[in-house]
DRENTORKOL-3810 file (N, C-alpha, C; in nm, 4 decimals):
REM DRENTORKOL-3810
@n.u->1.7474; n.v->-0.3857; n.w->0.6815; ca.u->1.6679; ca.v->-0.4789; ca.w->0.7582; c.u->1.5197; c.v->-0.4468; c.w->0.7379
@n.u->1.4582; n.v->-0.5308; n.w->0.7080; ca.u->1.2850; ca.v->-0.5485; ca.w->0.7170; c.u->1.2306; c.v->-0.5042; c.w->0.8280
@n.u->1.1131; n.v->-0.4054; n.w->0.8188; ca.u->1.0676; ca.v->-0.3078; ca.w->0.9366; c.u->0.9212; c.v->-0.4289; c.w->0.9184
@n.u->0.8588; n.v->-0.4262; n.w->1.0394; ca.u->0.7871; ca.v->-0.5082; ca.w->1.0727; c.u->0.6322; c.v->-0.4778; c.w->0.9589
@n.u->0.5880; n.v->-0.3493; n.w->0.9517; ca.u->0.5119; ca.v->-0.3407; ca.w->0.8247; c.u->0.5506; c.v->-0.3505; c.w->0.7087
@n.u->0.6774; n.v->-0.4234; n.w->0.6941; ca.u->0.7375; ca.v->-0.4694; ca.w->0.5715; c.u->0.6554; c.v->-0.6265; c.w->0.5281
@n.u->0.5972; n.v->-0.6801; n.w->0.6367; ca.u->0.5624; ca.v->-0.8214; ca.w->0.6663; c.u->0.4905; c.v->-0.8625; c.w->0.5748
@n.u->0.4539; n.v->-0.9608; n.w->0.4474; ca.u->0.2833; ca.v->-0.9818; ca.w->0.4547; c.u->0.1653; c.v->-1.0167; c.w->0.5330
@n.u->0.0579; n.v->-0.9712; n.w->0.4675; ca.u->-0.0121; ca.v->-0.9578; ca.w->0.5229; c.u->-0.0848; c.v->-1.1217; c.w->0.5668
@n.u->-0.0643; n.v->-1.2007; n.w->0.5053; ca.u->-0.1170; ca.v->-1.3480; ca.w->0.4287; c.u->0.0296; c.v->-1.4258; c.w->0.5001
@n.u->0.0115; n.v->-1.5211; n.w->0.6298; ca.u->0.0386; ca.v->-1.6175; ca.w->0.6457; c.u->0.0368; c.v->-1.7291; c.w->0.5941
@n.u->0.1981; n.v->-1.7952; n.w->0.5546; ca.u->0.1765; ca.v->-1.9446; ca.w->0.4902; c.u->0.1217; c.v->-2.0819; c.w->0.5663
@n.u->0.0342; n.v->-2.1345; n.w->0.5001; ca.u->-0.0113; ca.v->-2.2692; ca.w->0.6343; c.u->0.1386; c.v->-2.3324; c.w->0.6356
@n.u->0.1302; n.v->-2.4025; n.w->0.7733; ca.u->0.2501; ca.v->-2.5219; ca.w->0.7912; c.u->0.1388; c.v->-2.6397; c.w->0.8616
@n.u->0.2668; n.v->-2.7745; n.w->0.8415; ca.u->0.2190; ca.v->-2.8642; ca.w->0.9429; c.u->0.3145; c.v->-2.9228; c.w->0.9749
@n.u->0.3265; n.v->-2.9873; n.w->1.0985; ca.u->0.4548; ca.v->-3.0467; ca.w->1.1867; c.u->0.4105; c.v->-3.2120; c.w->1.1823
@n.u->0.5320; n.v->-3.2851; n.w->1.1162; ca.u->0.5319; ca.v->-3.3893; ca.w->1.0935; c.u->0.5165; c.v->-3.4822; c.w->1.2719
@n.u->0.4294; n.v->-3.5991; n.w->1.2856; ca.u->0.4752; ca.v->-3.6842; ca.w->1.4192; c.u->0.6015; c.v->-3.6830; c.w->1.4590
@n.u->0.6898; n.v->-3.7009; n.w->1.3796; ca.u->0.8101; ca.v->-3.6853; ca.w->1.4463; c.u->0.8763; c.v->-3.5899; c.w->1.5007
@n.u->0.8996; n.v->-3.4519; n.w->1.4208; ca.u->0.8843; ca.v->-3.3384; ca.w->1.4519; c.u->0.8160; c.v->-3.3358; c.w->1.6037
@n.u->0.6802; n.v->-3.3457; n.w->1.6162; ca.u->0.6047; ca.v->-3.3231; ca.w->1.7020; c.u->0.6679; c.v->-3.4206; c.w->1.8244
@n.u->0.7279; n.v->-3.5889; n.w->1.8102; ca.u->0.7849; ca.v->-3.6298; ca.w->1.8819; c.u->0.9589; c.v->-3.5583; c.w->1.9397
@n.u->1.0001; n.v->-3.4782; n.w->1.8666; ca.u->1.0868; ca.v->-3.4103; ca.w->1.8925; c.u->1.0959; c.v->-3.3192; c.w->1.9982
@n.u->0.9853; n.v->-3.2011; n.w->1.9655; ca.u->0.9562; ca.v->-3.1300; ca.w->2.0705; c.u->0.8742; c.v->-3.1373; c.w->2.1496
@n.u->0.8578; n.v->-3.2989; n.w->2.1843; ca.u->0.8262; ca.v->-3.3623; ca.w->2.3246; c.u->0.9227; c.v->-3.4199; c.w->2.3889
@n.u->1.0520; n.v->-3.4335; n.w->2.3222; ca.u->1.1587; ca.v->-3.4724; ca.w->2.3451; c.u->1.2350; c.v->-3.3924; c.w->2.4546
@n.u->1.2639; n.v->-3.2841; n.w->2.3553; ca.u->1.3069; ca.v->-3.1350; ca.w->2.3943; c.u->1.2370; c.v->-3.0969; c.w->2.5601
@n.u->1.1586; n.v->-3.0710; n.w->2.5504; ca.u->1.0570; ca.v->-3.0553; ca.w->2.6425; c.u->1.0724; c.v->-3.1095; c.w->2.8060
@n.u->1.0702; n.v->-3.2666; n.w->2.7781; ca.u->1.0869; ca.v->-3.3743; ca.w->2.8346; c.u->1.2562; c.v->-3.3686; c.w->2.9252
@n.u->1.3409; n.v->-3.3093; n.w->2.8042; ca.u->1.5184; ca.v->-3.3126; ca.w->2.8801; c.u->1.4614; c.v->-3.1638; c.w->2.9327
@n.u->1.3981; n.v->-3.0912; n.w->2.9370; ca.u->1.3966; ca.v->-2.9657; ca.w->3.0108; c.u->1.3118; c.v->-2.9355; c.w->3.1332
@n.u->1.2178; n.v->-3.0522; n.w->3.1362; ca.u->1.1499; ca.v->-3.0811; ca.w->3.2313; c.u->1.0486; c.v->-2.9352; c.w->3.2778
@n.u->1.0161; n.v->-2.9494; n.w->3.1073; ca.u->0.8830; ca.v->-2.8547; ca.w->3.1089; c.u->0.8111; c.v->-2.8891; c.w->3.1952
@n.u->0.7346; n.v->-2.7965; n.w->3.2924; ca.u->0.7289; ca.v->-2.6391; ca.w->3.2371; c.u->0.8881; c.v->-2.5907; c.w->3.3426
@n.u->0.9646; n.v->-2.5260; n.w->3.2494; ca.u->1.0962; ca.v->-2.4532; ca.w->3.3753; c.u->1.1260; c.v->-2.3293; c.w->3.2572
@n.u->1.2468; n.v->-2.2849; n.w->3.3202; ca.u->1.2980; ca.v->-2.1384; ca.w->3.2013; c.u->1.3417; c.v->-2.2102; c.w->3.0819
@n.u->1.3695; n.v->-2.3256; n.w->3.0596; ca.u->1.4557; ca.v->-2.3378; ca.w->2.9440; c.u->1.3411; c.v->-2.3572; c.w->2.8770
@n.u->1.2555; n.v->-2.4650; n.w->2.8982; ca.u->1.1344; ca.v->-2.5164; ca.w->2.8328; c.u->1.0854; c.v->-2.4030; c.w->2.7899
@n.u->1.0369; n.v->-2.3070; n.w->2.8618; ca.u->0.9552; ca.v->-2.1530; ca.w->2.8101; c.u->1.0166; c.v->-2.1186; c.w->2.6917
@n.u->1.1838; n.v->-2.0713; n.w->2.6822; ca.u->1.2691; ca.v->-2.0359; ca.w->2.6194; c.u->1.2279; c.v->-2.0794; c.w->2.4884
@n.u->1.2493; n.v->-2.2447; n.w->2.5276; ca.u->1.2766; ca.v->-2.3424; ca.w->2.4084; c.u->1.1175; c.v->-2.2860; c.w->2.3296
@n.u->0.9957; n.v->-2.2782; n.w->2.4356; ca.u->0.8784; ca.v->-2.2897; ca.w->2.3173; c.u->0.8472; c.v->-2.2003; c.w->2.2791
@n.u->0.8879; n.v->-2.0490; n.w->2.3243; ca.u->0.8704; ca.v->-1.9190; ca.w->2.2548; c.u->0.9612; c.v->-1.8887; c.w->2.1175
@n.u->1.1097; n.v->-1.9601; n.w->2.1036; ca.u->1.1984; ca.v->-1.9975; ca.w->2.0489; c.u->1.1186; c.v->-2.0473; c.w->1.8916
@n.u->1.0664; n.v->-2.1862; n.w->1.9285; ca.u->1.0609; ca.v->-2.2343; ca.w->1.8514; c.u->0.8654; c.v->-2.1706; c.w->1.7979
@n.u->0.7886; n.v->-2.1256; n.w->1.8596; ca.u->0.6953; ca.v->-2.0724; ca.w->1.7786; c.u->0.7235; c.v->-1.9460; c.w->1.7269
@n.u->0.8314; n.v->-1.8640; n.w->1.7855; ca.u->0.8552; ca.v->-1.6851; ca.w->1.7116; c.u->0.9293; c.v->-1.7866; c.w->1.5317
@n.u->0.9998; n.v->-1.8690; n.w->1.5067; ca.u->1.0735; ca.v->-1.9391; ca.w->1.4436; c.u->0.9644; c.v->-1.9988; c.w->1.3579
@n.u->0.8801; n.v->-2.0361; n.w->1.3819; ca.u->0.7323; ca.v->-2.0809; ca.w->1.3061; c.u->0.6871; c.v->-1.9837; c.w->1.2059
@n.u->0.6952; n.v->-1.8811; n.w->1.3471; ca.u->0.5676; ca.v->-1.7464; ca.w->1.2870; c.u->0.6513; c.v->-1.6747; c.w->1.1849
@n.u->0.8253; n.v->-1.6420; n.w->1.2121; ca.u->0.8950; ca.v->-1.5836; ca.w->1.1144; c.u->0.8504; c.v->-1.6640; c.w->0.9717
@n.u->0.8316; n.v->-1.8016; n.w->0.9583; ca.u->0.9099; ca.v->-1.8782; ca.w->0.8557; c.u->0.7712; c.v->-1.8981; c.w->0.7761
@n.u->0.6145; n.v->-1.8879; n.w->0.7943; ca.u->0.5540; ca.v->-1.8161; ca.w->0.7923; c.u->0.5171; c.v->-1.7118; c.w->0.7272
@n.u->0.5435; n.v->-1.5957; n.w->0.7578; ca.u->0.5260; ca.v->-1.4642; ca.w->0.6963; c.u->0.6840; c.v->-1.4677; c.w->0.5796
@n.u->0.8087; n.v->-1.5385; n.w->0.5995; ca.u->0.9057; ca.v->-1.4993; ca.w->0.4776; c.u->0.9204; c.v->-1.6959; c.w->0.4943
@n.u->0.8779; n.v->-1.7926; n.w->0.3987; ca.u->0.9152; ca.v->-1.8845; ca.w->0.3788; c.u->1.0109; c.v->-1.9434; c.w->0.3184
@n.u->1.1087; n.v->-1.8794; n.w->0.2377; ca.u->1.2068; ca.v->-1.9199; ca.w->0.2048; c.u->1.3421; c.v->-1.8584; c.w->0.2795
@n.u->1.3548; n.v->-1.7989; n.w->0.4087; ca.u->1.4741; ca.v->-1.7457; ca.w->0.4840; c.u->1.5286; c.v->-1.8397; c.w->0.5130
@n.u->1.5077; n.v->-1.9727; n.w->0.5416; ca.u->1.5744; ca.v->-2.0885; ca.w->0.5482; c.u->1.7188; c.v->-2.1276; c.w->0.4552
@n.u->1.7922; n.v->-2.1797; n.w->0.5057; ca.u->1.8446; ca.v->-2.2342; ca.w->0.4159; c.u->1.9153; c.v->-2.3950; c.w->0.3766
@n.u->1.9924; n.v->-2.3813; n.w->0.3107; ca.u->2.0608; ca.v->-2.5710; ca.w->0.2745; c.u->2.1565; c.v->-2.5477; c.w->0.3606
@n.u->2.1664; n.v->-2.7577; n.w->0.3615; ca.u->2.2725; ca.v->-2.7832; ca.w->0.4369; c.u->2.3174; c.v->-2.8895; c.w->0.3089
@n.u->2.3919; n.v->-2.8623; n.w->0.2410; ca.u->2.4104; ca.v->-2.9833; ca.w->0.1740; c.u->2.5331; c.v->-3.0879; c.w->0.2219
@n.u->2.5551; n.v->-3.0544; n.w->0.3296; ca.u->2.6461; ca.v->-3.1376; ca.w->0.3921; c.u->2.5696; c.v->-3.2489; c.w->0.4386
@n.u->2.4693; n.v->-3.2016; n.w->0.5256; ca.u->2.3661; ca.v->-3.2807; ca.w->0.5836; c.u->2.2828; c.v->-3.3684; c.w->0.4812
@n.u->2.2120; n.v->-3.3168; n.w->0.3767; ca.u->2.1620; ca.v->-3.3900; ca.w->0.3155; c.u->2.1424; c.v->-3.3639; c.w->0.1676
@n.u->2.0834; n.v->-3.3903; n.w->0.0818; ca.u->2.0758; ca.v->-3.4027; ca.w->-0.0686; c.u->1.9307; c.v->-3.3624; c.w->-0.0702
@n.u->1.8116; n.v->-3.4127; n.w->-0.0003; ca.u->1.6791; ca.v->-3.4009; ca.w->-0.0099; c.u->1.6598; c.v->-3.2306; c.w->0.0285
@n.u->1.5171; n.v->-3.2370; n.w->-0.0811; ca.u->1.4910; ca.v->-3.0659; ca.w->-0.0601; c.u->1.4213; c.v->-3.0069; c.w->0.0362
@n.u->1.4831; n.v->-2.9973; n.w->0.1678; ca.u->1.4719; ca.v->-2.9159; ca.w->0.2750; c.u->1.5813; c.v->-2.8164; c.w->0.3225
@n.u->1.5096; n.v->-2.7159; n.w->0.3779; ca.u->1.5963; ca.v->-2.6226; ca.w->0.4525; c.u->1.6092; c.v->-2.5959; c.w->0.5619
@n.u->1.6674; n.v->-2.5422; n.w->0.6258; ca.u->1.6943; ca.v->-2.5352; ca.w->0.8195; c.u->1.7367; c.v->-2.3825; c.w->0.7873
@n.u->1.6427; n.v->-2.3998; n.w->0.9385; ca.u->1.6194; ca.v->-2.2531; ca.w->1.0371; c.u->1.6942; c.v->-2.2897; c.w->1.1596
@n.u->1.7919; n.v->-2.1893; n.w->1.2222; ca.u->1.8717; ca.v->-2.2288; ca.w->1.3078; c.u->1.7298; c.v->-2.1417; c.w->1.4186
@n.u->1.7880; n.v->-2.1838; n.w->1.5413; ca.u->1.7294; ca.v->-2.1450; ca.w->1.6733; c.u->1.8055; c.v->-2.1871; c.w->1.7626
@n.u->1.9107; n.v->-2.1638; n.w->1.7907; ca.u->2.0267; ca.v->-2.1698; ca.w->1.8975; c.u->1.9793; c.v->-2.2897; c.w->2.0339
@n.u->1.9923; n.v->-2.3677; n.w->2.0288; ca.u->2.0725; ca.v->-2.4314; ca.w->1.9587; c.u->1.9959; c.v->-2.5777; c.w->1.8887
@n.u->1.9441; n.v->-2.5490; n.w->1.8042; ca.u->1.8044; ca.v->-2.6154; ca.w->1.7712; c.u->1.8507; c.v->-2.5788; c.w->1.6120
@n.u->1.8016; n.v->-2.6936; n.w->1.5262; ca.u->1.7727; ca.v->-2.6546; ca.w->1.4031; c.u->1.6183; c.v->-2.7119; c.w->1.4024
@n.u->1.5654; n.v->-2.6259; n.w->1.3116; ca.u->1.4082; ca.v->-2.6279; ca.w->1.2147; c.u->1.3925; c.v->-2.7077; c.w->1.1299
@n.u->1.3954; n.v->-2.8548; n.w->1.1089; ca.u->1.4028; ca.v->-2.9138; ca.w->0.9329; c.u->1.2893; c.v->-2.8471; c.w->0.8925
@n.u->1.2336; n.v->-2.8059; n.w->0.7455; ca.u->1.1606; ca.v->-2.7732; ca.w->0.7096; c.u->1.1423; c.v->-2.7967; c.w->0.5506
@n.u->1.0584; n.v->-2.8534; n.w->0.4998; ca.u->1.0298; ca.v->-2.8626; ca.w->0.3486; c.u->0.8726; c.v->-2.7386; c.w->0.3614
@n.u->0.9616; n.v->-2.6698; n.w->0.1779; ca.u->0.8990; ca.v->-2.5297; ca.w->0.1781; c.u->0.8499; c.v->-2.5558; c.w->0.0639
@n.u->0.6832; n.v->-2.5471; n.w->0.0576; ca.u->0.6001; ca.v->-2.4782; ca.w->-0.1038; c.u->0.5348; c.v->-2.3919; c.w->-0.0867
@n.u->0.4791; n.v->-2.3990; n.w->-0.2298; ca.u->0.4379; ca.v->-2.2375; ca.w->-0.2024; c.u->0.3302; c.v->-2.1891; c.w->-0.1299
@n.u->0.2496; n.v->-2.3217; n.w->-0.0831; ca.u->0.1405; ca.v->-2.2537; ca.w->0.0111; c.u->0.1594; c.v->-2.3086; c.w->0.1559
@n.u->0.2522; n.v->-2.4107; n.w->0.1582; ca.u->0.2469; ca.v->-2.4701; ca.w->0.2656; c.u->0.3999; c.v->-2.5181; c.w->0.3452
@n.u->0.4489; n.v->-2.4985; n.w->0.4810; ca.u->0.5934; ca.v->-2.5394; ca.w->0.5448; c.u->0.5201; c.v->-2.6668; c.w->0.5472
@n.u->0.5906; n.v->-2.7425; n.w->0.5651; ca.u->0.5870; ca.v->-2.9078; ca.w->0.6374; c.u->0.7288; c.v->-2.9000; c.w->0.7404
@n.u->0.6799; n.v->-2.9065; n.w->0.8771; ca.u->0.8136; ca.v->-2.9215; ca.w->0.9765; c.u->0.8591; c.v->-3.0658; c.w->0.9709
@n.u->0.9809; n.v->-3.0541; n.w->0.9346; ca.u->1.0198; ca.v->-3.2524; ca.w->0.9811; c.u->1.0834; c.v->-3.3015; c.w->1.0589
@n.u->1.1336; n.v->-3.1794; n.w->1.1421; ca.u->1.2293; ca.v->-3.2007; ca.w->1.2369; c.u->1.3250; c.v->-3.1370; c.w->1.2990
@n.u->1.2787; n.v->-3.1155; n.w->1.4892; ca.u->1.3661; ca.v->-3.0366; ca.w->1.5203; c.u->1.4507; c.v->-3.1552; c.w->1.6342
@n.u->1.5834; n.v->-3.0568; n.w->1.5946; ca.u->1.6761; ca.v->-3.1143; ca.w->1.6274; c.u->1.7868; c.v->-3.0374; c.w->1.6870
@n.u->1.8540; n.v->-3.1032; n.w->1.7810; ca.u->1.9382; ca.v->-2.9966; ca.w->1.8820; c.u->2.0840; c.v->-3.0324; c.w->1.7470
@n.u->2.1743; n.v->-2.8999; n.w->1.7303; ca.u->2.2779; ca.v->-2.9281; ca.w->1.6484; c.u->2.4100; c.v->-2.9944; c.w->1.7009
@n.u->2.4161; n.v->-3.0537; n.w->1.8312; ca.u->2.5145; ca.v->-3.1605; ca.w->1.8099; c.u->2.4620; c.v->-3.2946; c.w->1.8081
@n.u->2.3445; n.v->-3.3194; n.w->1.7835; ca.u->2.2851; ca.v->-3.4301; ca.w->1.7172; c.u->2.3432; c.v->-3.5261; c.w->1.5744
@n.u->2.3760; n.v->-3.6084; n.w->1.5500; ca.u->2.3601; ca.v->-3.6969; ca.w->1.4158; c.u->2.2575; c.v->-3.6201; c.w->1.3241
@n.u->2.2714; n.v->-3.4888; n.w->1.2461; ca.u->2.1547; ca.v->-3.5080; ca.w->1.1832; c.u->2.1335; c.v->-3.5597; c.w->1.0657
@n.u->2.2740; n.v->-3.5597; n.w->1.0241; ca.u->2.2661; ca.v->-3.6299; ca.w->0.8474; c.u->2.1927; c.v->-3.8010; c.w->0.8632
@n.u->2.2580; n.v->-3.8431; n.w->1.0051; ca.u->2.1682; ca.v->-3.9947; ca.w->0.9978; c.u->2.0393; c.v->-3.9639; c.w->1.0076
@n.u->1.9766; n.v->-3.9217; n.w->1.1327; ca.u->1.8635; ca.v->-3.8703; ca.w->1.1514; c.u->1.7318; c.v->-3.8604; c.w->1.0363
@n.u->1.8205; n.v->-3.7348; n.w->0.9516; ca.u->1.7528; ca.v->-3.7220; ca.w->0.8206; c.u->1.7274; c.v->-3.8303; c.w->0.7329
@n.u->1.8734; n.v->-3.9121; n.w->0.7147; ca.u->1.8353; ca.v->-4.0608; ca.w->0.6208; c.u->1.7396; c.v->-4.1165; c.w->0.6707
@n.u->1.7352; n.v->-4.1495; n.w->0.7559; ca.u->1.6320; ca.v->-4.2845; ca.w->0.8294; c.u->1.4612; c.v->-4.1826; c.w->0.7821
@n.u->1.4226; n.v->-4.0385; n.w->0.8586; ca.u->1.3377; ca.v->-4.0075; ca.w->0.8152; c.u->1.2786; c.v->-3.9628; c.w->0.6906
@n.u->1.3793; n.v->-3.9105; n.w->0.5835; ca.u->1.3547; ca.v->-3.8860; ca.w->0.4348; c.u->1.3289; c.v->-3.9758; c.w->0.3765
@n.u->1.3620; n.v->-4.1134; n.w->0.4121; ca.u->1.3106; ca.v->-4.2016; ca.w->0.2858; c.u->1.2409; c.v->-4.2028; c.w->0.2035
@n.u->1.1019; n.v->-4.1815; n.w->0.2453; ca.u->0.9955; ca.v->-4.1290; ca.w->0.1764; c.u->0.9496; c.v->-4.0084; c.w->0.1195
@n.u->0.9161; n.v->-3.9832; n.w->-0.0132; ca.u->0.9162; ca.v->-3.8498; ca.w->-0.0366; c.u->0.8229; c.v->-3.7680; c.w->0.0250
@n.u->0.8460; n.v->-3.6354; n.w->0.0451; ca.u->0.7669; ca.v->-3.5500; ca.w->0.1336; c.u->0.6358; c.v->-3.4791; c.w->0.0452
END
């Protein structure tokens, strides 16, 4: 296991797509932020940022879910969509996992990322 000065030093930029961002207003919203889950949910999902971040490719495929080149970061019970280069995450979407996500994804991938 990776000891924390194992880390780099050089953070990758990200950016969180509107929808994404409409997501975890979503999230938020069924938790009736601010309460424990909401906290949960947003420490959750920024430690999940900051990991993905410092090691950008820990993610992985779902090729069940989809064909397009993104990977998911689980966060119990939350997945991360995420398209990964080399300088930059793009978030596209978080999503609770008994969600539709293979539809989900169609409707939002259309367009290339």
């Amino acid at each position: 296991m990776a000891k924390f000065e194992d880390a780099p030093t050089r953070l990758v930029d990200y950016v969180v797509t509107y929808a994404a961002k409409q997501d975890v207003e979503e999230i938020l919203s069924f938790y009736r932020s601010p309460s424990p889950l909401g906290a949960l949910f947003q420490r959750d999902y920024f430690l999940a940022i900051r990991h993905l971040q410092r090691w950008p490719y820990t993610g992985h495929r779902k090729s069940d879910l989809t064909k397009r080149d993104v990977c998911f970061w689980t966060f119990e019970p939350f997945y991360l969509v995420l398209h990964v280069q080399p300088e930059l995450i793009t978030i596209v979407a978080v999503l609770h996992t008994r969600r539709n996500i293979a539809k989900i994804l169609r409707k939002r991938l259309r367009r290339p990322l």
